[in-house]
NUKOLRO-254484 format. One line per field, with one value per residue (C-alpha): residue number from 1; x, y, z. Coordinates in nm, 4 decimals. Layout:
<pts>
num <- [NUM, ...]
c1 <- [X, ...]
c2 <- [Y, ...]
c3 <- [Z, ...]
</pts>
This chain:
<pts>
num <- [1, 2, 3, 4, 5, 6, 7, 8, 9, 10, 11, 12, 13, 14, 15, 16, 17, 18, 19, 20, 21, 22, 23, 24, 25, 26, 27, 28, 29, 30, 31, 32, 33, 34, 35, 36, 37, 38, 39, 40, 41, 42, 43, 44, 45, 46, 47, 48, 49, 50, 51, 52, 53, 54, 55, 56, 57, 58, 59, 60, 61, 62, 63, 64, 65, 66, 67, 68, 69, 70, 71, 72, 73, 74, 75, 76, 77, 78, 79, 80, 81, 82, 83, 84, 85, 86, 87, 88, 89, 90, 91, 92, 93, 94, 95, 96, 97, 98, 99, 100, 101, 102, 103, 104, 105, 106, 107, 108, 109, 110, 111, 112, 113, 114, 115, 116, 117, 118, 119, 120, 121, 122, 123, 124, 125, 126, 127, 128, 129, 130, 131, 132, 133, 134, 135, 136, 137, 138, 139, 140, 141, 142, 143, 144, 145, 146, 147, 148, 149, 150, 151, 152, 153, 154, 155, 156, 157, 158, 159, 160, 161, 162, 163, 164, 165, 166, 167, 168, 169, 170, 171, 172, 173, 174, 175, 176, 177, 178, 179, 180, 181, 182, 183, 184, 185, 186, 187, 188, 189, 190, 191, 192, 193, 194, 195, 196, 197, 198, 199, 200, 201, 202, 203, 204, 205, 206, 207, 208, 209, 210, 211, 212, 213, 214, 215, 216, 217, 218, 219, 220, 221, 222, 223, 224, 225, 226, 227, 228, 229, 230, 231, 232, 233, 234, 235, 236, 237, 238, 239, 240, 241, 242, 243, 244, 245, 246, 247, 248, 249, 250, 251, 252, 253, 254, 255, 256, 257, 258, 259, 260, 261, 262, 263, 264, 265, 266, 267, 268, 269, 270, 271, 272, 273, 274, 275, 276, 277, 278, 279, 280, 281, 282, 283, 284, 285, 286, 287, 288, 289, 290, 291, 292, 293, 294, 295, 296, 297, 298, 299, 300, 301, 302, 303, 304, 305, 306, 307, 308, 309, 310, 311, 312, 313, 314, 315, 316, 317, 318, 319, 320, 321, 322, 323, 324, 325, 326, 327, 328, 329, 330, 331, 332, 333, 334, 335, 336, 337, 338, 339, 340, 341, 342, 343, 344, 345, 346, 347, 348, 349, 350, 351, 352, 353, 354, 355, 356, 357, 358, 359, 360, 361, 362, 363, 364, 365, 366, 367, 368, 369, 370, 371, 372, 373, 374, 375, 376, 377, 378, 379, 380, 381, 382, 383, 384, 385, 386, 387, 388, 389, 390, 391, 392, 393, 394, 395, 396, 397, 398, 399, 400, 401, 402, 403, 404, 405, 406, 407, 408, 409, 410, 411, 412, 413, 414, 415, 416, 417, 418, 419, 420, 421, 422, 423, 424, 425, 426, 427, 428, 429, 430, 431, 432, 433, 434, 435, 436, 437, 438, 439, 440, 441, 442, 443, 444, 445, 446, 447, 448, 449, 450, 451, 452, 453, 454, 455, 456, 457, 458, 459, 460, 461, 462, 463, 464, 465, 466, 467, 468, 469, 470, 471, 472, 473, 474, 475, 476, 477, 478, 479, 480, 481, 482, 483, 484, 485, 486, 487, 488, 489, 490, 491, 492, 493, 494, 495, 496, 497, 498, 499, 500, 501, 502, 503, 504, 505, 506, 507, 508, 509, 510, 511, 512, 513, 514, 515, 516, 517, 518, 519, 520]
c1 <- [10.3545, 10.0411, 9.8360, 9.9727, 9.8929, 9.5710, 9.7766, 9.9989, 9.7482, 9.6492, 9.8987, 9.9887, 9.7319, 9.7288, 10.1130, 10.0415, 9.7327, 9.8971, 10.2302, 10.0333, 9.9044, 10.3171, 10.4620, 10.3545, 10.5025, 10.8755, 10.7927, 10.5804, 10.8839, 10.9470, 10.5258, 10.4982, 10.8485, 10.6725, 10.3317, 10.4559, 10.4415, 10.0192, 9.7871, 9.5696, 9.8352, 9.7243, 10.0543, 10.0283, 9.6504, 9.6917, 9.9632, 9.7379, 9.4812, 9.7263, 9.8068, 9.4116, 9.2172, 9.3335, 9.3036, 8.9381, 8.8116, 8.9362, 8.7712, 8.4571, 8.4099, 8.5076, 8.2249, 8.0047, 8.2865, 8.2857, 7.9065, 7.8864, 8.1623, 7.9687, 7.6701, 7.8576, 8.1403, 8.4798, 8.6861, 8.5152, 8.4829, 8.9023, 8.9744, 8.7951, 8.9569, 9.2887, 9.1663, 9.0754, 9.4071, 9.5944, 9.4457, 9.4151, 9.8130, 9.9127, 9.6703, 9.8224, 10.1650, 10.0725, 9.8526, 9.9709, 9.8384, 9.7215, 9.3319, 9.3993, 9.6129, 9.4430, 9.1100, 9.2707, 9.4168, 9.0615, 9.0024, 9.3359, 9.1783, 8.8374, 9.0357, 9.1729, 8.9019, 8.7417, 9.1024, 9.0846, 8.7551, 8.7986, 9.1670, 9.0304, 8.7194, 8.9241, 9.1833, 8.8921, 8.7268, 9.0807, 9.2564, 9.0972, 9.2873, 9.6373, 9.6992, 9.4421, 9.6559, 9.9807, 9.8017, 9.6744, 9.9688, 10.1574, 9.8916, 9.9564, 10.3373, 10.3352, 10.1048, 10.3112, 10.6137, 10.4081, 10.4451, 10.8399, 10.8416, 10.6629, 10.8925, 11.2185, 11.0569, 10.8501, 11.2580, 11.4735, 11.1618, 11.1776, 11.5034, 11.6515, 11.3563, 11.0832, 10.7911, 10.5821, 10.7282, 10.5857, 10.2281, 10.3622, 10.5638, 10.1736, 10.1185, 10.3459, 10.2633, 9.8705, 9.9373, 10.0906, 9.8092, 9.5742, 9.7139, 9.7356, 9.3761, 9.2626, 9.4366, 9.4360, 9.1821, 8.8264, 8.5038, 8.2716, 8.0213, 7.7776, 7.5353, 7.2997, 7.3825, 7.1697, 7.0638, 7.3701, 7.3465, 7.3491, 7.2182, 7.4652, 7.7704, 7.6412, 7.5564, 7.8991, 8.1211, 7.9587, 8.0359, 8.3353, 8.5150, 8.3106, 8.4808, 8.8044, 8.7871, 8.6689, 8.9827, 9.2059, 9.0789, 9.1343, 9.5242, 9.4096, 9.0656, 9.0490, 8.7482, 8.5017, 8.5165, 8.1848, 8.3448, 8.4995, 8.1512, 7.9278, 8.1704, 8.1441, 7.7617, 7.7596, 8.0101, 7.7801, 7.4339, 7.5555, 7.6975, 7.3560, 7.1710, 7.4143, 7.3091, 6.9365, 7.0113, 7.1715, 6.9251, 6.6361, 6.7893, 6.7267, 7.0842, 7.3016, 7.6442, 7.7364, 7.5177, 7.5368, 7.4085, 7.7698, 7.8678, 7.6428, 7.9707, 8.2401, 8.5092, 8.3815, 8.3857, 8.7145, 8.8681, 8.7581, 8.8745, 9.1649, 9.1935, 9.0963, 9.3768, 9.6647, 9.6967, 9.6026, 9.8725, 10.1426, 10.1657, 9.9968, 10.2648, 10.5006, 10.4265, 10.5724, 10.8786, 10.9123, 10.8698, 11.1280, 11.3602, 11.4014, 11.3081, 11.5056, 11.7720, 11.8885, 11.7909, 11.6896, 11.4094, 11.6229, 11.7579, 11.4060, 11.2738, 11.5769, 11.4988, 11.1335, 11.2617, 11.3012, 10.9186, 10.8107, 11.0527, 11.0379, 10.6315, 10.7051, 10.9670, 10.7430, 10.3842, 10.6024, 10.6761, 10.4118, 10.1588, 10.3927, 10.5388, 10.2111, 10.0097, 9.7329, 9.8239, 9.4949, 9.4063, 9.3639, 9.7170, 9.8558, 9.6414, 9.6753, 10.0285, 10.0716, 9.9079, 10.1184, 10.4018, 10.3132, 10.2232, 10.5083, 10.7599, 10.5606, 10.6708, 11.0238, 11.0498, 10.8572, 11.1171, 11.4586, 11.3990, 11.4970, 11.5838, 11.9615, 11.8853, 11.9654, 11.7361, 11.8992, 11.7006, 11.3505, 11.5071, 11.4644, 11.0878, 11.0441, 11.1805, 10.9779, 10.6743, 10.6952, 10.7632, 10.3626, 10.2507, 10.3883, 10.2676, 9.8975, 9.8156, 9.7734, 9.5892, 9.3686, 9.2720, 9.2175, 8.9868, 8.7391, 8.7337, 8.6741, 8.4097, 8.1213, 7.9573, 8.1475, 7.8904, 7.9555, 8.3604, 8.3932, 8.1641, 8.3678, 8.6950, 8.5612, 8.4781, 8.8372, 8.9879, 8.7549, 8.8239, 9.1745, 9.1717, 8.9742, 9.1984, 9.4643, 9.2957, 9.1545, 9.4923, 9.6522, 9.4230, 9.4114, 9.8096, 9.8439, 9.6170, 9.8665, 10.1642, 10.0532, 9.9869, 10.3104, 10.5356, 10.3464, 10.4213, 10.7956, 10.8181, 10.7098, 10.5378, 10.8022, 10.8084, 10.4487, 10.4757, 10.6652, 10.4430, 10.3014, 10.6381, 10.7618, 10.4478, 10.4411, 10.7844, 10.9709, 11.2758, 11.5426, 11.4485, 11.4450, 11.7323, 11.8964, 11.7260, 11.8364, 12.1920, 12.4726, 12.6295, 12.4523, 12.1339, 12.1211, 12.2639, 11.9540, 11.6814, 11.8682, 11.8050, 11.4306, 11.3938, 11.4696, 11.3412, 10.9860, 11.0206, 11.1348, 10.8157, 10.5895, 10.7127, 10.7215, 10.3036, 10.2707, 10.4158, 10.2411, 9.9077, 10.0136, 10.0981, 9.7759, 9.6129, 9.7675, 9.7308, 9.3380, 9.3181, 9.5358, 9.3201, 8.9940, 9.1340, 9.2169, 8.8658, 8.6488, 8.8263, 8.7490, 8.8632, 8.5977, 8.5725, 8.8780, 8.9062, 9.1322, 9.3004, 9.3717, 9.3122, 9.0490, 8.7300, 8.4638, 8.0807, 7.8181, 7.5589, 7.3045, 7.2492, 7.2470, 7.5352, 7.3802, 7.5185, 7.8410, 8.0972, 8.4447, 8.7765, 8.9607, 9.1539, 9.5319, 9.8622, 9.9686]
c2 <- [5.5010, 5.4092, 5.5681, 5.9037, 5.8575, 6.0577, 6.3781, 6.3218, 6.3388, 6.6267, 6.8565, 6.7727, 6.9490, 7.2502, 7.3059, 7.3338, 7.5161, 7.7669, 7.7949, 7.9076, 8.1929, 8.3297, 8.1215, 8.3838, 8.6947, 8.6137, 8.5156, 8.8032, 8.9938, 8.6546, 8.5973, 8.9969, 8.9448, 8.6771, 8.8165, 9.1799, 9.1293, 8.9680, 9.2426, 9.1180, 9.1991, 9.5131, 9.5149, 9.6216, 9.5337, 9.2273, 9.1000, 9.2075, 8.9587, 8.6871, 8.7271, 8.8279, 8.6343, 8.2740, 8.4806, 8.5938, 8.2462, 8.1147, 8.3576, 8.3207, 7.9743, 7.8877, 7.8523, 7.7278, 7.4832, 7.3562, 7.3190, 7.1312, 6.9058, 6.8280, 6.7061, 6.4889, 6.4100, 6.5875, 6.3528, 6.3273, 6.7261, 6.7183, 6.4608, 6.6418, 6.9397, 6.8003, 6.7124, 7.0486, 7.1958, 6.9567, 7.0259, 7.4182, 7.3979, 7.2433, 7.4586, 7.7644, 7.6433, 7.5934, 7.9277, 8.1448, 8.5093, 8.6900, 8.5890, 8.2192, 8.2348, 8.4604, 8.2329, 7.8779, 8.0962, 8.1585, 7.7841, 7.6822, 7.8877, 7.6947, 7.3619, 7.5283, 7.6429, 7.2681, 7.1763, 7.4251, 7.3870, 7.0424, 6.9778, 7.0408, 6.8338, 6.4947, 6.5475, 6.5654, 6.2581, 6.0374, 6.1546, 6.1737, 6.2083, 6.3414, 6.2256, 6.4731, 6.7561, 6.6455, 6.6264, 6.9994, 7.1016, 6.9689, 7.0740, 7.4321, 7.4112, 7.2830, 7.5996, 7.8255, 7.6712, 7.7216, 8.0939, 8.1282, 7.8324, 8.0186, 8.2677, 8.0587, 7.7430, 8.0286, 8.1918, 7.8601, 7.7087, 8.0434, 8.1248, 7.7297, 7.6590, 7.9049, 8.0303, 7.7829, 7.5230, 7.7264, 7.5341, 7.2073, 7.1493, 7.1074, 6.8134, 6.5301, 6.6549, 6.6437, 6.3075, 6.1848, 6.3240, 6.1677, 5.8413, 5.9102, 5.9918, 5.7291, 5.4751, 5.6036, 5.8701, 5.7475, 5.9253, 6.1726, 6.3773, 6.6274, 6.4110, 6.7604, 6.9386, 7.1360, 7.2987, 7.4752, 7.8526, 7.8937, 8.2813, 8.3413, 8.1814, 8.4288, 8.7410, 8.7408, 8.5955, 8.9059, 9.1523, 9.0479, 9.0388, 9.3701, 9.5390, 9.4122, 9.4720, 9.8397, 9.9079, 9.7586, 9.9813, 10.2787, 10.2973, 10.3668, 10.4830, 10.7182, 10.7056, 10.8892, 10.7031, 10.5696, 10.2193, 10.2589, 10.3880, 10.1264, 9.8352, 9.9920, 10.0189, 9.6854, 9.5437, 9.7391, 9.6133, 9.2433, 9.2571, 9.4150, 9.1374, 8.8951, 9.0153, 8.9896, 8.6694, 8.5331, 8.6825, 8.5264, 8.1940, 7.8853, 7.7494, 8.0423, 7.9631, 8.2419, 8.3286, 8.6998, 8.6822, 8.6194, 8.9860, 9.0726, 8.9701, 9.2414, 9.0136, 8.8136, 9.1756, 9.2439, 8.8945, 8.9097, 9.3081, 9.1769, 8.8741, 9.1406, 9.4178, 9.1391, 8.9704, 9.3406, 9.5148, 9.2191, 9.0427, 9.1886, 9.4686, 9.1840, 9.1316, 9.5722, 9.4802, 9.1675, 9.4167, 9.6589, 9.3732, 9.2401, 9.4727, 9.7912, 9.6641, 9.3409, 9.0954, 8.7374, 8.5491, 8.3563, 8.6663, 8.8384, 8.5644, 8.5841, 8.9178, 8.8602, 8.5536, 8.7720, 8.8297, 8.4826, 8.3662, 8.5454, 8.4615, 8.1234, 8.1288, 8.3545, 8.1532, 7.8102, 7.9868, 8.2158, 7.9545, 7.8523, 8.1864, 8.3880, 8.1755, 8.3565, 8.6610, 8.8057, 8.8054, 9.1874, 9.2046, 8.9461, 9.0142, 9.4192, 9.4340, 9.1824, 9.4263, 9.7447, 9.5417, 9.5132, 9.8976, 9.9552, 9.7479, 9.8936, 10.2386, 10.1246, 10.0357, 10.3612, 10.6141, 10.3927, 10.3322, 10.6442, 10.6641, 10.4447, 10.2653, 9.8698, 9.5562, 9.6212, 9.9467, 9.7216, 9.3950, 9.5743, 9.6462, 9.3108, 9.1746, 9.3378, 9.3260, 8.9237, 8.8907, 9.0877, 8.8175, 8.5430, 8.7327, 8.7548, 8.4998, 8.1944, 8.4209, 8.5120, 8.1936, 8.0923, 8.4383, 8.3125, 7.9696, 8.1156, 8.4021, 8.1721, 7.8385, 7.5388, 7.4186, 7.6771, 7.7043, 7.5428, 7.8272, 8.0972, 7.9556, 7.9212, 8.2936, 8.4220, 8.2314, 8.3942, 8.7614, 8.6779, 8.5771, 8.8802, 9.0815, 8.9720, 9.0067, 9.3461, 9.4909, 9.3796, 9.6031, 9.8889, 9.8477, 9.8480, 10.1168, 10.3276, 10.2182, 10.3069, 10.6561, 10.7124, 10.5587, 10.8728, 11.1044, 11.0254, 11.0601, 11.4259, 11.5363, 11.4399, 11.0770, 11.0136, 10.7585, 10.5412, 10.4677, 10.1845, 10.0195, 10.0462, 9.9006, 9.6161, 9.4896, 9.6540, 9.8868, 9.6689, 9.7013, 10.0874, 10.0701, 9.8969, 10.0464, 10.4211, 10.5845, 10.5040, 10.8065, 11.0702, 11.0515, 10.6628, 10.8128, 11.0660, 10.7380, 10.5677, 10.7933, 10.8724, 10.5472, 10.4937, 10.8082, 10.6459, 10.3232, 10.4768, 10.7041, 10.4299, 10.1792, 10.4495, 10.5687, 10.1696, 10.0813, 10.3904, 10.2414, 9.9424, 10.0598, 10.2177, 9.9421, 9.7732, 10.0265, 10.0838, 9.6938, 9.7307, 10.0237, 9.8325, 9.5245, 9.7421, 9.9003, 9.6055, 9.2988, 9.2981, 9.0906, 8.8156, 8.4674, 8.3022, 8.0023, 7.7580, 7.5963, 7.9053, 8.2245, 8.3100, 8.5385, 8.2774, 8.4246, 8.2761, 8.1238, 7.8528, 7.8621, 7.5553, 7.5881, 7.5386, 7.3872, 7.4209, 7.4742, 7.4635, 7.3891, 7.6617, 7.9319, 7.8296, 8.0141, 8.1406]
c3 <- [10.3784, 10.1585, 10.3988, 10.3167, 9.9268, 9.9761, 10.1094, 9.8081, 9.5573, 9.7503, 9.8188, 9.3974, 9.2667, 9.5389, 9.5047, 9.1045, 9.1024, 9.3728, 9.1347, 8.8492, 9.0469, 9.0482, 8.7928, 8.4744, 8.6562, 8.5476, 8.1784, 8.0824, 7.9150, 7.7222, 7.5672, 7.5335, 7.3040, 7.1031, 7.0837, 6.9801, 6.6169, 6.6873, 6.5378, 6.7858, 7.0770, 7.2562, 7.4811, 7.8551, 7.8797, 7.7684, 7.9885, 8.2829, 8.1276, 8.1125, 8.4727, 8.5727, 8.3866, 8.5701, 8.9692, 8.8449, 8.6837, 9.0586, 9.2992, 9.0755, 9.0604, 9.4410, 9.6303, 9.3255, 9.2588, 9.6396, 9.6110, 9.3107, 9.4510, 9.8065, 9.5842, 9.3052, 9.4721, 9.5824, 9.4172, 9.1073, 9.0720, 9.1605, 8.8937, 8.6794, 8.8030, 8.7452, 8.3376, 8.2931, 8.4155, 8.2363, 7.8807, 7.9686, 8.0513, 7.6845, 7.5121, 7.7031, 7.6109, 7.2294, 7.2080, 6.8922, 6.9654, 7.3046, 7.3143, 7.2954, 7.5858, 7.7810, 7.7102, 7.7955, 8.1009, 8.2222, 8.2019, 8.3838, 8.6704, 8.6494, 8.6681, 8.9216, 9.1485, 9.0988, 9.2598, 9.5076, 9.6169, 9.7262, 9.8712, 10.2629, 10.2426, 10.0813, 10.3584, 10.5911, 10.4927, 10.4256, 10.7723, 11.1906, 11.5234, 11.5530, 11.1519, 11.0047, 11.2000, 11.0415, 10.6897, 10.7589, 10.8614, 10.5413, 10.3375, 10.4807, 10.4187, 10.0814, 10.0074, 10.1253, 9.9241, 9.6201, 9.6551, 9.7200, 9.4682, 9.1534, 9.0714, 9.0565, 8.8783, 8.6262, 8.5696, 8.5442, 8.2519, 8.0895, 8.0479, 7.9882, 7.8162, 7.6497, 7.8238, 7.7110, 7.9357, 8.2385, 8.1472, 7.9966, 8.2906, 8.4266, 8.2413, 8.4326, 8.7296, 8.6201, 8.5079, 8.8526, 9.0386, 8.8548, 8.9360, 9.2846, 9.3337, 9.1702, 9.3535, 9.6713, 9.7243, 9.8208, 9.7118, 9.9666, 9.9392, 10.1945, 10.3692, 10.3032, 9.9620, 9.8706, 9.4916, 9.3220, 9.3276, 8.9651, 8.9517, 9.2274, 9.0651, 8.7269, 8.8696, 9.1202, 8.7665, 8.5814, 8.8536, 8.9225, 8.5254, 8.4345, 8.7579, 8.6740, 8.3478, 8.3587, 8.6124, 8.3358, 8.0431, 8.2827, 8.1397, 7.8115, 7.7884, 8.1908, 8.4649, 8.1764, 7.8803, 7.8127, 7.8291, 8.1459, 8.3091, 8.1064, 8.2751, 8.6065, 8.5583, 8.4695, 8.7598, 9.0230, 8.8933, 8.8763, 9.2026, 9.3314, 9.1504, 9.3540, 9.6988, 9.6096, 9.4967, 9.7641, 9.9719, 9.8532, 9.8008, 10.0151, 9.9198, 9.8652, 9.7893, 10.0150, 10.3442, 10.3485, 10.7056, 10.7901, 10.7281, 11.0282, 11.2153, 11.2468, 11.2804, 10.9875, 10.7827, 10.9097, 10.7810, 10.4056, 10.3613, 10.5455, 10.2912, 9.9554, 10.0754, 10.1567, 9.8345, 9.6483, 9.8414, 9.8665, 9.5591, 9.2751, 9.1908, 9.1258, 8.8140, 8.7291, 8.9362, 8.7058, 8.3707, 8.5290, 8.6126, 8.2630, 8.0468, 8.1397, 8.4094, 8.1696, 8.3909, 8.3148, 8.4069, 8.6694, 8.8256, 8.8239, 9.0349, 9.2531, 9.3390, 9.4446, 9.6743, 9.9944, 9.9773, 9.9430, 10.1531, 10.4763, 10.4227, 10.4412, 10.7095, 10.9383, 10.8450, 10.9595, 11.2877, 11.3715, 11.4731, 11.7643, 11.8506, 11.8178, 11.9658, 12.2532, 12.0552, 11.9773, 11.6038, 11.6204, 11.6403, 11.3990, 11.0933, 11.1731, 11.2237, 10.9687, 10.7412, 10.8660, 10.7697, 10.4633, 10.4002, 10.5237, 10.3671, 10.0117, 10.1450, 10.1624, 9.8392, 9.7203, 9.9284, 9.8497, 9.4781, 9.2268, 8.8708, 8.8203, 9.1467, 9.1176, 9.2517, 9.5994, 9.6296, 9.7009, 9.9099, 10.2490, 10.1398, 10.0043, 10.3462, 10.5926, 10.3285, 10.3386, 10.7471, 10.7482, 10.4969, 10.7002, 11.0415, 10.9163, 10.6783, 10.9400, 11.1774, 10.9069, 10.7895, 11.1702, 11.2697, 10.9798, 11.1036, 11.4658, 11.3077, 11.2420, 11.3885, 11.3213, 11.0986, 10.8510, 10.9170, 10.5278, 10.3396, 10.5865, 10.4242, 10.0890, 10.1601, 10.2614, 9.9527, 9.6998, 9.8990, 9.8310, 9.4933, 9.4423, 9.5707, 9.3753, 9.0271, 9.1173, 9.2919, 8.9533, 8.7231, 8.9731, 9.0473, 8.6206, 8.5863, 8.8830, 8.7221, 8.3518, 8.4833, 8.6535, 8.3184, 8.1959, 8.3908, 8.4623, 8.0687, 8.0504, 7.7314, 7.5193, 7.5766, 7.6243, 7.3404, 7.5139, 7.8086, 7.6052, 7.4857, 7.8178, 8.0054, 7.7678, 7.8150, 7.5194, 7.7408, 7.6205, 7.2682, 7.2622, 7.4174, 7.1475, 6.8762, 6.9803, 6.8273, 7.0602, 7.2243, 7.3682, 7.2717, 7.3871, 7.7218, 7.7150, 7.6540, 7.9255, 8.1745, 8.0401, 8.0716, 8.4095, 8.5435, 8.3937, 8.5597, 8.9196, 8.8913, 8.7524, 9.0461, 9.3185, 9.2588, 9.2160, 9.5774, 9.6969, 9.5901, 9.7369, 10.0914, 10.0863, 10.0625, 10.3357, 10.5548, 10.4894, 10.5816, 10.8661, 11.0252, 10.9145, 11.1407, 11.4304, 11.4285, 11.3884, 11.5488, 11.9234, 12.2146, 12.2646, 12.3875, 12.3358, 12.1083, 12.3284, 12.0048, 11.8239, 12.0697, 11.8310, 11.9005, 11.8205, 11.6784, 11.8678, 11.5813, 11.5670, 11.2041, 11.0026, 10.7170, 10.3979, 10.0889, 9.9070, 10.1408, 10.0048, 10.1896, 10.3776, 10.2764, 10.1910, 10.2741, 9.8880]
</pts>
């Protein structure tokens, strides 16, 4: 038994790191209820920050995390991961306004990446032979559980307990981690690690928060405000100052001589438009859920169960059903599936329609998650040398991460837009109230009678249209990745463990590889 402590310690700080990514969506009703009366609180925008602010800090930090890890140690970088977290989580839980919880968010997610970055490489180094599979594959499980998991753990702390308790609930489990590491986990580092890519880790940190945040203050400022543009400007030239970076670096954190590959390409849009297009609407379903059909947080995270669910179901299975199935088909079906299962939920759902109207989309949205998600993470293993299989994975969790911070803030920006328009002139005033979580409020502000009757079904309208240009957006993206996989994954040479096509490349991998990508 002791000789499974290091997976443990492990799979403790991945299935809480992963949790966080989820747990928020069912208690933002709950802090944007608390937070209203904040002069500071600027509503719909900044519950996108609370939710986009911890997915950013972790696809930022990633690969420089990963790299700083191989060259002062993994385990010292995930204690100190696990510290970080821990104090982030009880600040988050005793923040008093919007910007302090939004800023201690940020820093949850840069305990987090530390976390992230290292889980693969300590399992690597504690397990061989036929016990570092079963590690892996528990590893991969306990993932996976951390996305059906997050919703129903973020409902049954919120509505038993406060909000708050959706970060201190962090701090035992922090705590017991700890322990574990310490007393079973052993230290390791990269026999070759190279300089940390500080410009890199800058420049790709700037573009990405300007990018996200310019897509955010689309909803209330449109594509030609001079903010808006100056962001974009900004986003573009620091991601331009990130290629020449890497470019010219003799340790980049990320070899852009990868992206010569077509499969590689494929993989990390793949990766970006899956999270985007599956997940990052949930947080809009949540708002609808609780603020204008009555739900609670418990019942809000019931209804996004069928998602997570079937992912986790079909992920288990798919490995030993799909296998010899070539990736093409996995990760580009998986990704129709999910397209598809958004346009469900976009042509069932109309104004007075119930939770039932989005379960069949939900359903058929998660079997595509579960159908590509393994494949995906085994076409970037199988993309590049084996050499440089750990800065591939580090790659396709950043891309994901990515994905879901940006699909959040163009989702919210979609969604804003339609709350708008299903208003009419008239009711334009309310797209902000609405967005922000305050439905049942209006609701029971307004005369009973008629003209309650009249903001009832004003109301709804709104939130049908919002959700129905949302999952529109949504299935778009899934489809764009799903024809992108189709055209750029070939057949090739077979990879006998996985049926992968495998790159043929003799370069050395340089520094800084991180762990690969997980099933959340």
């Amino acid at each position: 038994m002791r000789k499974w402590l290091p997976l443990t310690a492990v799979c403790l700080g991945a299935f809480m790191l992963l949790v966080d990514v989820t747990i928020v969506t069912v208690a933002l009703p709950d802090m944007a209820a608390d937070m209203a009366a904040d002069p500071s609180f600027d509503g719909f925008s900044a519950l996108q920050w609370v939710m986009d602010v911890y997915a950013l800090a972790l696809a930022a930090l990633l690969l420089g995390a990963g790299s700083l890890a191989d060259r002062i140690g993994r385990r010292r970088v995930y204690l100190a991961g696990l510290g970080l977290f821990a104090a982030a989580s009880l600040a988050c839980g005793l923040a008093t306004g919007p910007a302090e919880l939004i800023a201690f968010r940020a820093v949850q997610g840069i305990g987090g990446a530390a976390m992230f970055a290292t889980t693969m490489a300590l399992l690597s180094s504690a397990y061989q032979g036929r016990d570092r599979g079963v590690a892996f594959g528990v590893w991969g499980a306990v993932n996976g559980a951390a996305a059906a998991a997050g919703p129903i753990i973020g409902g049954l702390l919120t509505e038993q307990f406060g909000w708050r308790w959706i970060f201190f609930i962090n701090l035992p489990v922090c705590a017991l981690a700890v322990y574990v590491t310490l007393k079973a986990v052993a230290e390791s580092r990269a026999p070759r690690a190279g300089r940390l890519d500080l410009p890199g880790m800058a420049t790709f940190t700037t573009g990405a928060a300007a990018l996200t945040y310019a897509v955010i203050r689309v909803g209330e400022n449109g594509w030609s405000s001079p903010t808006t543009l100056a962001l974009l400007g900004l986003g573009v030239a620091a991601f331009g100052a990130f290629v020449l970076v890497e470019l010219r670096s003799a340790h980049p954190m990320l070899d852009l001589s990868l992206f010569r590959s077509p499969t590689f390409v494929a993989v990390m849009a793949a990766g970006l438009l899956l999270s985007g297009a599956a997940f990052s609407y949930l947080m809009y379903v949540s708002l609808w859920l609780q603020s204008a059909e009555g739900m609670g947080p418990v019942g809000g995270g019931l209804v996004l169960l069928p998602l997570s669910a079937a992912g986790f179901v079909v992920a288990a299975v798919a490995g030993r059903l799909l296998h010899g199935v070539p990736p093409r088909l996995t990760i580009g079906g998986g990704l129709l599936l999910i397209g598809v299962g958004a346009l469900l939920q976009a042509w069932m759902l109309d104004a007075g329609d119930g939770w039932s109207a989005l379960v069949p989309g939900l359903l058929v949205t998660g079997v595509g998650v579960g159908a590509a998600t393994p494949a995906l993470a085994a076409t970037a293993m199988g993309a590049v040398a084996p050499a440089r299989a750990g800065m591939a994975g580090g790659a396709l969790n950043t891309a994901r991460q990515l994905g879901t911070a940006l699909g959040i803030a163009v989702l919210g920006a979609v969604f804003h837009a339609g709350l708008r328009s299903g208003l009419g002139e008239g009711g334009r005033d309310l797209a902000e109230p609405l967005a922000s979580g305050g439905a049942g409020q209006l609701l029971a502000e307004a005369p009973a009678g008629a003209a309650r009757e009249a903001l009832t079904g004003l109301v709804e309208a709104a939130f049908a249209n919002g959700l129905r240009e949302t999952f529109l957006a949504s299935a778009a993206m899934g489809l764009a990745g799903a024809l992108t996989v189709f055209l750029l994954l070939r057949g090739g040479t077979p990879d006998t463990a996985a049926g992968i096509p495998r790159a043929r490349t003799k370069s050395p991998e340089p520094a800084g590889a991180v762990a690969p990508p997980a099933r959340n």
